[in-house]
C-alpha positions as CSV (number, residue, x, y, z in Angstrom):
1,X,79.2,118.4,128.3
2,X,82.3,117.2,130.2
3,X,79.6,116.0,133.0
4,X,77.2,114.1,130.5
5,X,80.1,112.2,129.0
6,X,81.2,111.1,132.8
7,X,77.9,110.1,133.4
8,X,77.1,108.4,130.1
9,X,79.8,108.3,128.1
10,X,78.2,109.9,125.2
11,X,78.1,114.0,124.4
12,X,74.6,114.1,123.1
13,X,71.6,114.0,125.5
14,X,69.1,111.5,124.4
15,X,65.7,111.7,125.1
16,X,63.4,108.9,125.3
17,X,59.7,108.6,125.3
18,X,57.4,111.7,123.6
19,X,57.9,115.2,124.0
20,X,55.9,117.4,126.2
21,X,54.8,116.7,129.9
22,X,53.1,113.2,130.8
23,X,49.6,113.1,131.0
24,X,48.1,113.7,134.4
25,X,44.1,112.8,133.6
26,X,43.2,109.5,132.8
27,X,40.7,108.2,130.3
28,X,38.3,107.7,134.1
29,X,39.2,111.5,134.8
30,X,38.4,113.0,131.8
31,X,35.2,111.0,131.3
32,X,34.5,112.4,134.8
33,X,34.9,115.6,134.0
34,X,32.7,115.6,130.9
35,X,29.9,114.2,133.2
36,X,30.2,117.3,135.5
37,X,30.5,119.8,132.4
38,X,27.4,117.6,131.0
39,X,25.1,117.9,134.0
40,X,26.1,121.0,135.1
41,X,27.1,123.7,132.2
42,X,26.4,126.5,134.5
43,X,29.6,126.0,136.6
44,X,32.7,128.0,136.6
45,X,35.5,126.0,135.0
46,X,37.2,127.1,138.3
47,X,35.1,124.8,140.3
48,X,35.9,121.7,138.6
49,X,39.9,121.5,139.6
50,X,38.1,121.5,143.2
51,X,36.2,118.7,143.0
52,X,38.8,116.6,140.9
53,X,40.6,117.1,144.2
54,X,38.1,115.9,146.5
55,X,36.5,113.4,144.3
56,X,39.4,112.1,142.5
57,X,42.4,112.9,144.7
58,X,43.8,115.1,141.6
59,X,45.5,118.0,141.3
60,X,45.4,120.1,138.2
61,X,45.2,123.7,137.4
62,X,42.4,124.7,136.0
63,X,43.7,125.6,132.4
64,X,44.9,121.9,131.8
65,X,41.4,121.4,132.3
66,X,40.6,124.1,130.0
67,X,42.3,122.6,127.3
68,X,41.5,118.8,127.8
69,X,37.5,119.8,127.4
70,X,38.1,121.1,123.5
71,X,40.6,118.2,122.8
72,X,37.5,115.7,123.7
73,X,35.1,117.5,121.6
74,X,37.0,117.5,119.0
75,X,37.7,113.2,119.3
76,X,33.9,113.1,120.2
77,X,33.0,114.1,116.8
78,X,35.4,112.4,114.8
């Protein structure tokens, strides 16, 4: 606490901007990735962080991929 006040003069931490980590697929990215799911449902969902590397010069894990996919469902019928 003693270091936060020398560096800001104030006691309480203040975060700005929204909780949670920032997004790392754009509105392009994700739009890419439903293409590939589209045309190809038969892939593994571990493929598709590989080509986001190669085609998009991205690299995610394959579980934020995993979660993205229901999110845009789920906006895609709304």
């Amino acid at each position: 606490m003693l270091k936060l006040w020398h560096e800001t003069g104030d006691v309480v931490r203040h975060n700005y901007g929204p909780p949670g980590h920032p997004c790392v697929l754009t509105l392009d990215d994700v739009n890419y990735l439903l293409q590939l799911v589209n045309h190809h449902p038969d892939w593994f969902l571990n493929e598709l962080p590989v080509l986001l590397s190669n085609n998009r010069f991205i690299s995610i894990h394959y579980t934020t991929i995993y979660r993205e996919l229901p999110m845009q469902e789920f906006l895609a019928k709304s």
